[in-house]
C-alpha positions in Angstrom: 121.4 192.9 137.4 118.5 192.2 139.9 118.6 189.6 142.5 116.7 187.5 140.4 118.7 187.8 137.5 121.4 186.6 139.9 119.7 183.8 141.6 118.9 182.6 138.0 122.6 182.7 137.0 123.9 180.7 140.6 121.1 178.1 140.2 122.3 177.6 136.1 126.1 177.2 138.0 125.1 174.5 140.6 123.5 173.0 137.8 126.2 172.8 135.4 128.6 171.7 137.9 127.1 168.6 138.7 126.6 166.5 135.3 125.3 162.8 134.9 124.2 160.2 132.5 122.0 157.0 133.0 120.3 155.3 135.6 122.3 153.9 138.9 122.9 150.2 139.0 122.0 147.8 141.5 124.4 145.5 142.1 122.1 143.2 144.1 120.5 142.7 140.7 124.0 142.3 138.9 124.6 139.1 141.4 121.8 137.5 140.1 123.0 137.7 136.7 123.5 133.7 135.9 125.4 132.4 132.7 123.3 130.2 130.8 120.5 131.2 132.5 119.8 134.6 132.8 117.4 136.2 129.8 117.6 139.5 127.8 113.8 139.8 129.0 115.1 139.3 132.7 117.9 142.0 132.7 115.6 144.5 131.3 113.0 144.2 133.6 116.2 144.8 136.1 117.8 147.5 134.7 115.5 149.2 132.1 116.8 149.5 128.8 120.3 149.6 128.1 121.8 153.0 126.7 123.3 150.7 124.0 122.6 147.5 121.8 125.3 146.0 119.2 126.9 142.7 118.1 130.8 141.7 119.2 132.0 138.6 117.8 128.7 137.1 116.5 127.0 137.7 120.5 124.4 140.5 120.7 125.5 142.9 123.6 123.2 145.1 125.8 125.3 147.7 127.8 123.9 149.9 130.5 126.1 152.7 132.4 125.7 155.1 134.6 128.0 158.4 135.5 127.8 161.1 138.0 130.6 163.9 138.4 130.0 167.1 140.3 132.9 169.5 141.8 135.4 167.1 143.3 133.5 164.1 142.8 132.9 161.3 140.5 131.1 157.6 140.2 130.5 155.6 137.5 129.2 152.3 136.6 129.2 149.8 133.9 127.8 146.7 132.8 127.8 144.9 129.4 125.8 141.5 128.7 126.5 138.9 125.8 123.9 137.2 124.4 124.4 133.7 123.0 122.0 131.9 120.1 120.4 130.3 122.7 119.0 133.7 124.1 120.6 133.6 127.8 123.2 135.2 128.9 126.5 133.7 128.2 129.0 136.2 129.7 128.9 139.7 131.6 131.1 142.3 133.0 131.0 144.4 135.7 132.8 147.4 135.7 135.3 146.2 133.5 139.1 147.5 134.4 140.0 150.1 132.1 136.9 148.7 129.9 138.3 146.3 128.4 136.9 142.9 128.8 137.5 139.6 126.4 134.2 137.8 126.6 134.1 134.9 126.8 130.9 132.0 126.2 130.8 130.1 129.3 128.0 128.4 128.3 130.0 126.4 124.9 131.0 122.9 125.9 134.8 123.3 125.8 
């Protein structure tokens, strides 16, 4: 094997090693998230779009999450949005403990 060959092979092994998936979030931008206020529109132009779209308990959800592991080290962050009928943002979660979360629509008159 040539020393190309092996500097090929060491740069494919740094590589590897460190692994990641979306964009990182910026939590100055996840403060200004505002119940009943805040817009699907807004927290796109904020964050991009989200690596997932679905529906949980009749609110449309927008998730964006970002992961990065290399040798000894990890980070991740995670960030769900509800969407209400009215087309604001009616709860959110921040790097929900153990990912659960139990939404809940703080923008319903109780």
């Amino acid at each position: 094997m040539t020393k190309v060959h092996y500097a090929i092979a060491a740069a494919g092994l740094t590589l590897s090693a460190c692994m990641g998936v979306g964009n990182r979030i910026d939590v100055a931008k996840v403060q200004q998230i505002q119940n009943c206020e805040t817009t699907p529109k807004q927290l796109l132009e904020w964050f991009g779009e989200p690596q997932s779209r679905g529906m949980q308990s009749g609110y449309a959800t927008m998730n964006w999450y970002y992961a990065r592991a290399g040798i000894g080290t990890a980070e991740s962050q995670n960030l769900w949005a509800y969407i209400g009928k009215n087309g604001k943002v009616v709860d959110f979660a921040w790097n929900p403990p153990g990912g659960n979360y139990n939404m809940k629509d703080n923008c319903k008159a109780d």
